[in-house]
C-alpha positions as CSV (number, residue, x, y, z in Angstrom):
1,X,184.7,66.0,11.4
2,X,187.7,65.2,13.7
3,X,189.5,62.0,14.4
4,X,191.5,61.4,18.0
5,X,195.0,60.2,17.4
6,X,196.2,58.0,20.3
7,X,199.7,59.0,19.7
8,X,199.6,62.2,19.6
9,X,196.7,62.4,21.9
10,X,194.9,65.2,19.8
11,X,192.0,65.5,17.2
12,X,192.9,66.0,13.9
13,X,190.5,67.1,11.0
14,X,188.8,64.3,8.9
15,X,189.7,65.7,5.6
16,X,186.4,64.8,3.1
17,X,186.5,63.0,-0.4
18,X,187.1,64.2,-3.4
19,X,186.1,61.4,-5.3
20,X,183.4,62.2,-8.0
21,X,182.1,58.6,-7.8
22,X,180.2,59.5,-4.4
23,X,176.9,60.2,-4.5
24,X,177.1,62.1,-1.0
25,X,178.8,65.3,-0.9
26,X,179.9,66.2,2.7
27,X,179.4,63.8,5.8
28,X,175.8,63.1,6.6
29,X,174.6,60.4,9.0
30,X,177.7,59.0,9.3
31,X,178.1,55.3,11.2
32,X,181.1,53.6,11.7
33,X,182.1,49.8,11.7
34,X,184.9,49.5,14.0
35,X,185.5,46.0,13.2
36,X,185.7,46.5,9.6
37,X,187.2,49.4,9.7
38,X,184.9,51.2,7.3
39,X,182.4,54.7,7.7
40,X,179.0,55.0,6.4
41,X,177.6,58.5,4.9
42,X,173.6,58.5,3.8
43,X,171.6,61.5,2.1
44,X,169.2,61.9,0.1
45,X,170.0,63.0,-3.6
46,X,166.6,63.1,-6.0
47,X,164.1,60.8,-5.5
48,X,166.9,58.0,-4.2
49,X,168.8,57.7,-0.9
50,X,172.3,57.2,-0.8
51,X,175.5,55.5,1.4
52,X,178.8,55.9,0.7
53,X,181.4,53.7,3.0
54,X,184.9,54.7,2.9
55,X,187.5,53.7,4.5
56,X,190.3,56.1,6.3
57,X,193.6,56.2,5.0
58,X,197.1,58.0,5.7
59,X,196.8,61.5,6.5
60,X,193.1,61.2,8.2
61,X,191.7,61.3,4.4
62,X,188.8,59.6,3.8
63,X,189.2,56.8,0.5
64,X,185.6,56.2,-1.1
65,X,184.8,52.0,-1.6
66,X,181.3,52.0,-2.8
67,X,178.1,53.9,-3.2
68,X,174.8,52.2,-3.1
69,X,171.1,53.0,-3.2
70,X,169.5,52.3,0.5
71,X,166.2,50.3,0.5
């Protein structure tokens, strides 16, 4: 996954969590929330599906919030 920087005016790669706490591994039907300023992964792990939201921070790396079980 890339992200455009305005002031450089080039992508630069997303680089993924590391975070044992998410239940997603990789970025999967991701969805973004401009206003809050947060990215939603889902998959499917067992039984259950999954979200992750992170939010982006210095360096384009991705900080993990939350993970909860979609309904």
């Amino acid at each position: 996954m890339w992200l455009y920087e305005p002031k450089t005016k080039r992508f630069q790669p997303l680089k993924e969590s590391q975070d044992p706490r998410a239940k997603c591994s990789g970025l999967c039907d991701v969805s973004v929330n401009a206003r809050q300023k947060v990215l939603y992964t889902a998959c499917r792990r067992g039984a259950r599906w999954w979200q992750d939201v992170y939010r982006i921070g210095k360096n384009n790396q991705l900080i993990w919030l939350w993970s909860s079980e979609k309904k």
